[in-house]
DRENLOKOL-768123 format. One record per residue (C-alpha): x, y negated, z negated. Coordinates in nm, 3 decimals. Example, Ala and Ser with C-alpha at 12.3 -4.5 7.8 and 13.67 -1.06 7.14 Angstrom:
2
       px       py       pz
    1.230    0.450   -0.780
    1.367    0.106   -0.714
END
This chain:
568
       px       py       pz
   10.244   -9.610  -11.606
   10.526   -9.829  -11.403
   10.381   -9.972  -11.102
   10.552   -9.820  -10.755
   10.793  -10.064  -10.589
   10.741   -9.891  -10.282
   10.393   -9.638  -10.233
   10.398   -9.434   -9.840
   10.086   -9.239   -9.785
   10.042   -9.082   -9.507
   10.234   -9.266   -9.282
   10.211   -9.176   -8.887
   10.468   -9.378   -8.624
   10.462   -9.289   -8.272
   10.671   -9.439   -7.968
   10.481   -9.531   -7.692
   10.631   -9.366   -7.299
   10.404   -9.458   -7.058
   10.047   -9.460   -7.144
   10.117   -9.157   -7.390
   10.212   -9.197   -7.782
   10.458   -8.922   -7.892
   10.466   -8.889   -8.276
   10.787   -8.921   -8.438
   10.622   -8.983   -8.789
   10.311   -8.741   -8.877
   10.193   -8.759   -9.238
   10.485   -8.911   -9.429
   10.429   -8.947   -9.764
   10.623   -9.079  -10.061
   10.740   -9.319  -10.388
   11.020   -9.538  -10.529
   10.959   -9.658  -10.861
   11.163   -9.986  -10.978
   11.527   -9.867  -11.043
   11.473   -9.521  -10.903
   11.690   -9.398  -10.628
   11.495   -9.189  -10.385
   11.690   -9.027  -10.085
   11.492   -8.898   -9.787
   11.716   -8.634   -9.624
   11.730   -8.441   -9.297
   11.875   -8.361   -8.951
   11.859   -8.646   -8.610
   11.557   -8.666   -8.494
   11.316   -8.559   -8.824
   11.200   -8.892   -8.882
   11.386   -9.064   -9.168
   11.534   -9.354   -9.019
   11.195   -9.467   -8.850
   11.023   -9.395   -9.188
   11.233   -9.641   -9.358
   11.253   -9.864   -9.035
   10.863   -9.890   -9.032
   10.873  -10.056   -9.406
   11.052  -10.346   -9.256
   10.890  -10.329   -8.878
   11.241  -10.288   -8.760
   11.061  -10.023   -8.530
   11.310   -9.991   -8.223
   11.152  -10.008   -7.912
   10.832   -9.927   -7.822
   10.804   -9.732   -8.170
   10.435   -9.847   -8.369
   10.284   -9.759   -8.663
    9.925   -9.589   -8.583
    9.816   -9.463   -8.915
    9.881   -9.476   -9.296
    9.951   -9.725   -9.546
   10.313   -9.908   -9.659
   10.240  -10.018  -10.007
   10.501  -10.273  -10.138
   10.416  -10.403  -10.467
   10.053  -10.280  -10.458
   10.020  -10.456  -10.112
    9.972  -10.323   -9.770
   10.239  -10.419   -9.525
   10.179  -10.186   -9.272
   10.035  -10.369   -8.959
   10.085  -10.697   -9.184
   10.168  -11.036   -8.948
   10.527  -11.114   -8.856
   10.561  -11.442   -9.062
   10.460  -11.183   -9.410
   10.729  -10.883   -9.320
   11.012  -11.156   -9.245
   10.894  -11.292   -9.586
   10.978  -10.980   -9.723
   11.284  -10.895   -9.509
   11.640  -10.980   -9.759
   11.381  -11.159  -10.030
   11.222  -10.844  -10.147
   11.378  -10.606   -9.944
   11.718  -10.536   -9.855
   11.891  -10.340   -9.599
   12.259  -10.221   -9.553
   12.234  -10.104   -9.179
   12.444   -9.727   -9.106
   12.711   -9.917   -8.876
   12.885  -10.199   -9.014
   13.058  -10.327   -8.660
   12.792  -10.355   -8.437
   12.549  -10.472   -8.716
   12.819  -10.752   -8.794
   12.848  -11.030   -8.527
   13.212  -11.001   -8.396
   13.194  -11.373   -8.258
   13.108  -11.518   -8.663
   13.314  -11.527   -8.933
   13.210  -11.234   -9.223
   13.116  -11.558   -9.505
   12.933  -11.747   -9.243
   12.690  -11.409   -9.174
   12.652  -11.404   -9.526
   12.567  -11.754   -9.533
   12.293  -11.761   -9.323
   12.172  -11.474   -9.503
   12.149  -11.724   -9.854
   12.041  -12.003   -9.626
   11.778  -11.816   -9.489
   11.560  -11.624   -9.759
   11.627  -11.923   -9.951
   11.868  -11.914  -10.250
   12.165  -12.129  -10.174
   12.267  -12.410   -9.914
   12.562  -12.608   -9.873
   12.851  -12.568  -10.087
   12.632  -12.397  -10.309
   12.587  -12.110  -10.074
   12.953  -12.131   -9.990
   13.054  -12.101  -10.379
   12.806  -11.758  -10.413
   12.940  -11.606  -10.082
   13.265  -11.590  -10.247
   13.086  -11.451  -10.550
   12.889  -11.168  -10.361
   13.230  -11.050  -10.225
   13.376  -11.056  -10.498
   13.062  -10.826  -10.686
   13.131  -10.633  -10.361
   13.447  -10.521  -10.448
   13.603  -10.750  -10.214
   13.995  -10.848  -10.363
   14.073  -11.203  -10.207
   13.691  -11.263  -10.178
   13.740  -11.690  -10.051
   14.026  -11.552   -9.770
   13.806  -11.252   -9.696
   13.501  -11.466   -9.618
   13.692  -11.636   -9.316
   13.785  -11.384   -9.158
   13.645  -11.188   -8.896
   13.436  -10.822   -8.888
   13.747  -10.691   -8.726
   14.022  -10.800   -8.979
   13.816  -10.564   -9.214
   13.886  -10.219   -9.213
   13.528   -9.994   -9.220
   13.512   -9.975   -9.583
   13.536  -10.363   -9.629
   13.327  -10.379   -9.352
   13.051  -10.160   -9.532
   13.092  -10.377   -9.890
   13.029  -10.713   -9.683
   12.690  -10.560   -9.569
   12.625  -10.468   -9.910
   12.678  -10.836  -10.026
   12.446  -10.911   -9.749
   12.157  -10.670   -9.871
   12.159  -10.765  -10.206
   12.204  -11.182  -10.148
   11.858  -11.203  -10.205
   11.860  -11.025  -10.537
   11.531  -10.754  -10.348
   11.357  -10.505  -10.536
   11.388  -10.230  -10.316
   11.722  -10.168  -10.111
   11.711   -9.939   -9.795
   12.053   -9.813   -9.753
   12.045   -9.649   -9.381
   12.366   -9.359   -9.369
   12.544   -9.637   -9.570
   12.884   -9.433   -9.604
   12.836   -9.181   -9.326
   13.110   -9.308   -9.113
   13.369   -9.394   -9.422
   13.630   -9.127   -9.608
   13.542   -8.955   -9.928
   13.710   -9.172  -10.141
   13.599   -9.491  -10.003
   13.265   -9.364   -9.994
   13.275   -9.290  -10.351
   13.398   -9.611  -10.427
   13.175   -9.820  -10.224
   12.853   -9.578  -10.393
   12.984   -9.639  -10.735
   13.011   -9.990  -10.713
   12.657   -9.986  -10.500
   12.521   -9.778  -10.825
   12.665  -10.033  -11.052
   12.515  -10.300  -10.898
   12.150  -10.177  -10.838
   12.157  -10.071  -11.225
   12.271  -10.429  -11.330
   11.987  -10.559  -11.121
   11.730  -10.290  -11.145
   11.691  -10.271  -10.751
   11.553   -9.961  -10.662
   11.679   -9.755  -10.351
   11.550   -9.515  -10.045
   11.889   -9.378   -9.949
   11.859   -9.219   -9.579
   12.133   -8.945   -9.529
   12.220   -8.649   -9.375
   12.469   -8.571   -9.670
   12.288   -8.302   -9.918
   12.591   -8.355  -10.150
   12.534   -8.722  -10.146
   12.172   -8.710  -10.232
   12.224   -8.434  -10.515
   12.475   -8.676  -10.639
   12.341   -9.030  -10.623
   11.927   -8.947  -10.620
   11.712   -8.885  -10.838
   11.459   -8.775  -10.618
   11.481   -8.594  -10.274
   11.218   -8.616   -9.992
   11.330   -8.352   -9.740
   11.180   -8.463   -9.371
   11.180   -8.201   -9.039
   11.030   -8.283   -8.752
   10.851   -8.590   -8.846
   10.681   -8.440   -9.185
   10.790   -8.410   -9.538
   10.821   -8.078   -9.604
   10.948   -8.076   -9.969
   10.963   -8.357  -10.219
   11.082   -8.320  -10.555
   11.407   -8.408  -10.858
   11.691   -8.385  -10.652
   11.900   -8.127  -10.797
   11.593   -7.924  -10.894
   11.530   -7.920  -10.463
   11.912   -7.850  -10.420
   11.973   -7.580  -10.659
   11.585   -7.400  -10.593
   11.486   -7.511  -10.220
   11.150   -7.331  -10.127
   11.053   -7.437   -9.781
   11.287   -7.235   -9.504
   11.437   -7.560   -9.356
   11.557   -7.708   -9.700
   11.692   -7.362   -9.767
   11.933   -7.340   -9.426
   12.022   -7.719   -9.486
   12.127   -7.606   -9.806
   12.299   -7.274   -9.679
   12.448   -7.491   -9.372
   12.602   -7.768   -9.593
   13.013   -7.761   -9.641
   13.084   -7.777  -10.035
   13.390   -7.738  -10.283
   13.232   -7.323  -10.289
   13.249   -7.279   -9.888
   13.458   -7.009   -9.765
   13.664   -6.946   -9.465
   13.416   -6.885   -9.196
   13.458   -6.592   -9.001
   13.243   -6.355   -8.763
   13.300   -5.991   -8.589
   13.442   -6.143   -8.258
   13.737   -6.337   -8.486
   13.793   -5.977   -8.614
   13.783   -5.788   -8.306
   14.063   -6.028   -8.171
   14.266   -5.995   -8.490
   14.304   -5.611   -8.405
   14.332   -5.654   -8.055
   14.610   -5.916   -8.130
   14.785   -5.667   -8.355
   14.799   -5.355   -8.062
   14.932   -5.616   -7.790
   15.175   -5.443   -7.608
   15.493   -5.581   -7.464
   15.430   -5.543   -7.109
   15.145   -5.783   -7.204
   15.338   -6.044   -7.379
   15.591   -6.056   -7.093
   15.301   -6.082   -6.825
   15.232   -6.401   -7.003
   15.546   -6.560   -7.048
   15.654   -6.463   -6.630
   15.307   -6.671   -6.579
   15.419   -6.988   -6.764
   15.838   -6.948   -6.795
   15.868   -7.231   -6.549
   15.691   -7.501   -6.801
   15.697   -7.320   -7.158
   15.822   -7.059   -7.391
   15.534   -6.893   -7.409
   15.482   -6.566   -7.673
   15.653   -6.763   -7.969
   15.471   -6.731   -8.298
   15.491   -7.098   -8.374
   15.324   -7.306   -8.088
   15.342   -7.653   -8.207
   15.624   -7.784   -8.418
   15.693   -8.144   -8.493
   15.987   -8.268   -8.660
   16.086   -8.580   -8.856
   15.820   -8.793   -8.661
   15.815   -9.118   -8.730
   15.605   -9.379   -8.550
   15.657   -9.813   -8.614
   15.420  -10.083   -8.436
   15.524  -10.398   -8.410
   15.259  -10.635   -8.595
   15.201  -11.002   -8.537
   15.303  -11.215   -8.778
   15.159  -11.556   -8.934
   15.351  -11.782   -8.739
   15.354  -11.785   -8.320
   15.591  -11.556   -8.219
   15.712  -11.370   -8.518
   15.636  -11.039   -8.551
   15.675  -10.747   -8.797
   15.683  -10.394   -8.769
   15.422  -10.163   -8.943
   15.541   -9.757   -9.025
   15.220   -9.540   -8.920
   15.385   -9.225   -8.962
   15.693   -9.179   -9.162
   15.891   -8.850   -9.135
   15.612   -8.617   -9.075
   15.724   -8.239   -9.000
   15.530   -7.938   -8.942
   15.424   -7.605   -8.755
   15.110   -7.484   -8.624
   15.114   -7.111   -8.562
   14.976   -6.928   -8.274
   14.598   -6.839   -8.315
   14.584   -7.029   -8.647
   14.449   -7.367   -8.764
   14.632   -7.606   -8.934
   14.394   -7.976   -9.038
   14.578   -8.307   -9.145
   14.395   -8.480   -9.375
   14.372   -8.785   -9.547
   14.229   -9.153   -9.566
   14.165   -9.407   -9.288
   14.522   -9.533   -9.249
   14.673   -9.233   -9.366
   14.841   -9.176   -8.976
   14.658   -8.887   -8.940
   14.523   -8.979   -8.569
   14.834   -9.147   -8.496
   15.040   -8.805   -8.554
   14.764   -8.584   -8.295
   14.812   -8.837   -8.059
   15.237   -8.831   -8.070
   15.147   -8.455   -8.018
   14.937   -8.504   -7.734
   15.154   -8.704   -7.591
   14.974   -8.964   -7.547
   15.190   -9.192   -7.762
   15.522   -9.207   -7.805
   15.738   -9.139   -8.143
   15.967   -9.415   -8.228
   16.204   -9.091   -8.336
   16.148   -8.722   -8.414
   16.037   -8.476   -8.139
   15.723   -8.258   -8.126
   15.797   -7.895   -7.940
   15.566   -7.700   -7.742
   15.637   -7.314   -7.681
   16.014   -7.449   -7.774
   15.987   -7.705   -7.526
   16.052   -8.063   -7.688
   15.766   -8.267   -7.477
   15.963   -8.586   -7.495
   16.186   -8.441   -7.191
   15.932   -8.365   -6.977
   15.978   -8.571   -6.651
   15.752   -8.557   -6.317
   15.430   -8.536   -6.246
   15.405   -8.183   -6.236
   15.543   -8.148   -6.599
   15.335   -8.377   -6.719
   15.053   -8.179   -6.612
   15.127   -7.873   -6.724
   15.182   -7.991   -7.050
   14.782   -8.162   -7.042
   14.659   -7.802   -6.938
   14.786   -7.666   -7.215
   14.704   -7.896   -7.505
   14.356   -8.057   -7.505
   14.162   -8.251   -7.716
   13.815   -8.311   -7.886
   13.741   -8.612   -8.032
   13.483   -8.783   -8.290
   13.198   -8.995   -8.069
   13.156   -8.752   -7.761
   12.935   -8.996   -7.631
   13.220   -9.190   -7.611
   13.471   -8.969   -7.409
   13.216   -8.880   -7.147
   13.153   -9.071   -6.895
   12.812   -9.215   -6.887
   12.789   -9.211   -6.481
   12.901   -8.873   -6.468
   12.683   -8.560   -6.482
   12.746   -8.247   -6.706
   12.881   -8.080   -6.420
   13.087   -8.366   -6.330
   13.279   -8.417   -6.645
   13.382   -8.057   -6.692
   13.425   -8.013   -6.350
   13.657   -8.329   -6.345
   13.963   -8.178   -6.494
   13.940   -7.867   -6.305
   13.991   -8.054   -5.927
   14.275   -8.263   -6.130
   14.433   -7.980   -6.180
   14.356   -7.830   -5.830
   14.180   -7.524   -5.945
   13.998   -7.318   -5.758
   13.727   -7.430   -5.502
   13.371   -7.592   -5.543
   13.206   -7.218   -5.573
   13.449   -7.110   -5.817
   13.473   -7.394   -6.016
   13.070   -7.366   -6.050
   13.127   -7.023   -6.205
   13.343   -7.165   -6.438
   13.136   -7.422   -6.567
   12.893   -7.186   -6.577
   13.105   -6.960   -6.796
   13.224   -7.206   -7.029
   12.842   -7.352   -7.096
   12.798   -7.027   -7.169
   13.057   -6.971   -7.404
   12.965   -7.300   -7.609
   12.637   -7.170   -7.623
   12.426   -7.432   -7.355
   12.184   -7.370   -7.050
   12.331   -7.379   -6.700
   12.029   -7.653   -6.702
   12.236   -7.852   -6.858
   12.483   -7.894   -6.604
   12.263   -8.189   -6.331
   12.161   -8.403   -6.691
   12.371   -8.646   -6.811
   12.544   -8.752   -7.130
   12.250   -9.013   -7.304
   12.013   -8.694   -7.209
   12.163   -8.497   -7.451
   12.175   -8.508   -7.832
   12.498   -8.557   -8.033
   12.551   -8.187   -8.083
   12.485   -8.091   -7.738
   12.668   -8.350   -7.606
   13.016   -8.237   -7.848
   12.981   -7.877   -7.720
   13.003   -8.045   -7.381
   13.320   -8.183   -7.504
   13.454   -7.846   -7.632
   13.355   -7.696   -7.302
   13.550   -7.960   -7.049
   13.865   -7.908   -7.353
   13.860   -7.498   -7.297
   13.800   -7.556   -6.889
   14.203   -7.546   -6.849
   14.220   -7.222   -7.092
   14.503   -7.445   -7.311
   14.669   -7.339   -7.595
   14.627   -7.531   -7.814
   14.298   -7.804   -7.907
   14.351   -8.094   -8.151
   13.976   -8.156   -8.279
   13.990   -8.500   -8.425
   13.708   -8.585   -8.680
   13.522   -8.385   -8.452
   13.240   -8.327   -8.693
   13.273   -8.561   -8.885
   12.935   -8.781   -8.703
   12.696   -8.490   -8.705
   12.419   -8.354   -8.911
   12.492   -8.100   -9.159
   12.314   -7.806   -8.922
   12.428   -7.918   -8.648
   12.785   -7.915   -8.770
   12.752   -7.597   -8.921
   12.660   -7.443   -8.596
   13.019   -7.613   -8.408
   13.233   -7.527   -8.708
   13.075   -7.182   -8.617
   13.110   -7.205   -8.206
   13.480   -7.311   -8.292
   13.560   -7.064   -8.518
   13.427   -6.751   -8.235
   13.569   -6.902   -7.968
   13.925   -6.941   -8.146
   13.880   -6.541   -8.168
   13.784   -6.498   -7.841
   14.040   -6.688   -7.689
   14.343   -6.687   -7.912
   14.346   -7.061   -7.952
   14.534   -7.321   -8.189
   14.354   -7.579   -8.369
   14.512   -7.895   -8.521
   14.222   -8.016   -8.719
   14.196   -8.392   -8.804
   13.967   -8.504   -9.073
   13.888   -8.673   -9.378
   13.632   -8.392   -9.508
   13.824   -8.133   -9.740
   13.460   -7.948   -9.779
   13.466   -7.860   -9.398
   13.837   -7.806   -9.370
   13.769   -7.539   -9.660
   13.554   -7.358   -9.350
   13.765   -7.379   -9.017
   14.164   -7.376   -9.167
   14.449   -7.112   -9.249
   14.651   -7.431   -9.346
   14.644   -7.782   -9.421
   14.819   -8.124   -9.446
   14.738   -8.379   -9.702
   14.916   -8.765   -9.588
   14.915   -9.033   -9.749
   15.055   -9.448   -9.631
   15.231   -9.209   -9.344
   15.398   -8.940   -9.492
   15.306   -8.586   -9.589
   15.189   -8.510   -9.962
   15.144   -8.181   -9.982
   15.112   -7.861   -9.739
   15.040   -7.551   -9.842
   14.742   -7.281   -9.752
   14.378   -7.364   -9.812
   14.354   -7.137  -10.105
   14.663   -7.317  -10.271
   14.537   -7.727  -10.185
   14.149   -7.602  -10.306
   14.275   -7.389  -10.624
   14.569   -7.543  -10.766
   14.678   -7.870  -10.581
   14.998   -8.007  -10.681
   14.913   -8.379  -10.624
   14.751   -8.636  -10.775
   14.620   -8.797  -10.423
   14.482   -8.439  -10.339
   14.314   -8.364  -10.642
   14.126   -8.751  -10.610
   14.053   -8.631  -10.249
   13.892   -8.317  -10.380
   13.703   -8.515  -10.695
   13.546   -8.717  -10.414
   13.325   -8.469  -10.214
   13.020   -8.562  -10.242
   12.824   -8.365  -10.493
   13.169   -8.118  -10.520
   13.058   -7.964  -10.835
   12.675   -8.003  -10.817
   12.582   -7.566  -10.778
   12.384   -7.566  -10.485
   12.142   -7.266  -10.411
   11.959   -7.058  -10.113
END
């Protein structure tokens, strides 16, 4: 029988706080045999990444491994000495790191990081190690490879980005390649290219692979064998589609049930129905109460609440020479309506202008021509301070890294508390009820309100977001790739807290993202783009059952494991 590559038995890692160890790793247990792809799979926080980290003693921190073996070849590594692992590290094993920009030194030139990668396990020097830099580009899909290896991390665009760290994994030629969330930050279709080209390559060489992902579609496509980890253990092991299409332990079954496919339907609940009646029985009195409250600043009570037309955004571009210039077209001609207590998601590639059109209709960049309305009201004539404001109160946005748009320095209470004395609502007792109400409504602890940002995880810390965006009551919230950096549960659960609270509250989404599976779950209506312009619009039902174009249908092909059946 083939010899494993890689052989984990019982592997325990704890992190060391004080004079106390607190297991992260209890028990972990698996095998990769030469040319297999295994894919260890499960939420933040269940103990994949330090399982894989451990093989290499990448620990971070204070993170050490107190039990167990880490076979490589036969041989134990675990506890081995530093000069052995770092004979190991790019040689034998290989790792393509989840986040190509900060794992790429902005200050060196891509080729040059490669370089020292040849240089330093030993294959090339010199011009020699020049001449197969250019060569691992170019295996890496690279077009251009000699330009490309000049250049810096942040001429490439994430996708390039994620193919030079590739190159850099497999330099060495290893037998065993970690891939870390390789794709998890990239659009469908890049992903699938990079994965296709990463499965072309590992088959050509025979590397084998322990892909780390929180993607169930990714693993059912690209693994052949699944380890399923929750709270530090492996709780089911097994052929990957066999594990995906039968799950027996409860976890595997909800990440199963929780995970966005090509089969998802629109999500809805009894609240979102409740509304819709309500909605429908609205008397007139009603409607005019609410547009006397807001006729100085908007037409309120329209059925269409958004509407751009014609936008169309240029940037001006440096050129190659000192000052020239030339200009780029982001957006070109983009029109469209969101309706009143409906979601409509653009979607569509890095690059597509999909950002670039939510923030023209925040308005927090300005169209180079067209005009985006609000209640009627074309925002590009809105002068004064007080304008201005009223506009912000009634359009807010969510964004992708939460833990970016919240201030690290400022409490819970602070952050959602912030807009509300902006605004100059209410005083400091009643704007404690409020945050109290709207931590309620996203489904978090009053608790939470005296911790702070890095004390929270990712999904706590978006509801947080969602929270200080509803703390105005706006009309209207543009999410953008709001999901798009969380686990499958977790995502599940805020597709699910967005989709109440839209029926609660009446809101409008506009909904950007590159995932077509979760769009499926959260939108009446959608927008494909593509190089600026709009492709296709039509209802959900009509992109997902018949699209009309080409681009859309390659967007759809691309899910990740789109027509693998999946059960539970």
């Amino acid at each position: 029988m083939t010899t494993p590559v890689l052989q984990i038995k019982d592997l325990q890692v704890a992190f060391r706080a004080g004079k106390k160890l607190i297991p992260a790793v209890r028990g972990a247990s698996l095998v990769v045999y030469p040319g297999q792809t295994v894919a260890i799979v499960g939420e933040s926080g269940s103990g994949k990444s330090t399982t894989a980290h451990a093989i290499i003693d990448l620990l971070p921190g204070t993170g050490v491994v107190t039990g167990g073996e880490i076979l490589f070849e036969g041989k134990n590594v675990a506890g081995a000495k530093k000069g052995e692992i770092l004979a190991l590290r790019g040689s034998s094993i290989g790792l393509v790191p989840q986040d190509p920009m900060t794992n790429l030194n902005p200050l060196w030139r891509v080729g040059a990081q490669i370089k020292e990668a040849l240089v330093a396990n030993g294959v090339a020097k010199g011009k020699d190690a020049d001449r197969r830099v250019v060569e691992l580009l170019e295996e890496a899909g690279l077009p251009d490879a000699e330009r490309r290896a000049r250049q810096f991390p942040h001429e490439y665009s994430g996708g390039m980005r994620q193919r030079a760290l590739i190159a850099m994994g497999l330099a060495a030629r290893p037998k065993l390649l970690i891939a870390d969330e390789p794709t998890s930050a990239l659009d469908v279709t890049v992903q699938k290219q990079i994965l296709d080209h990463l499965d072309s390559l590992t088959d050509e060489l025979g590397v084998a692979v322990l892909l780390i992902t929180h993607d169930l579609g990714l693993a059912a496509e690209r693994a052949d064998h699944l380890v399923v980890m929750y709270k530090g253990q492996v709780v089911e092991s097994g052929p990957a589609r066999q594990i995906l299409q039968d799950p027996r332990h409860p976890y595997t079954q909800r990440l199963v049930s929780s995970a966005p496919s090509l089969a998802s339907q629109r999500l809805s609940s009894e609240r979102a129905r409740v509304e819709v009646r309500e909605q429908a029985v609205q008397t007139a009195a009603e409607i005019a109460e609410e547009v006397a409250t807001h006729a100085d600043e908007f037409g309120v009570g329209q059925a269409t609440v958004v509407e751009a037309k014609n936008l169309t955004k240029d940037f001006t571009l440096p050129g190659g020479r000192p000052g020239s210039s030339s200009a780029f077209r982001a957006v070109d001609d983009v029109s469209f309506t969101l309706a009143r207590g409906t979601t409509t998601a653009i979607v569509g590639e890095s690059g597509s202008g999909k950002s670039t059109v939510a923030r023209m209709v925040l308005g927090l960049l300005d169209a180079t021509s067209g005009t985006v309305e609000f209640d009627g009201v074309d925002i590009t004539t809105l002068s004064g301070k007080k304008q201005q404001l009223a506009l912000r109160r009634q359009m807010q946005p969510v964004f992708q890294n939460p833990y970016a748009s919240l201030d690290p320095l400022y409490s819970i209470y602070r952050s959602i508390e912030e807009p509300l004395r902006t605004h100059g609502i209410g005083n400091d007792k009643e704007r404690e009820a409020r945050i109290r109400d709207l931590l309620d409504k996203v489904s978090l602890p009053a608790a939470v309100m005296r911790r702070y940002p890095n004390e929270l995880s990712g999904g706590q810390r978006q509801r947080v977001a969602i929270a200080r965006a509803l703390a105005l009551e706006p009309e209207v919230v543009v999410l953008d790739e709001a999901v798009s950096a969380l686990d499958v549960l977790v995502q599940a659960q805020i597709l699910k807290l967005l989709n109440d609270l839209q029926g609660e509250l009446g809101l409008s989404y506009l909904f950007i993202t590159h995932d077509l599976a979760v769009v499926r779950q959260i939108a009446d209506n959608v927008l494909v783009m593509q190089n600026g312009g709009i492709v296709e619009s039509a209802s959900v039902s009509t992109v997902f059952d018949s699209p009309r174009e080409e681009y859309t249908r390659r967007l759809l092909d691309a899910i990740p494991g789109g027509s693998i059946p999946l059960g539970a």
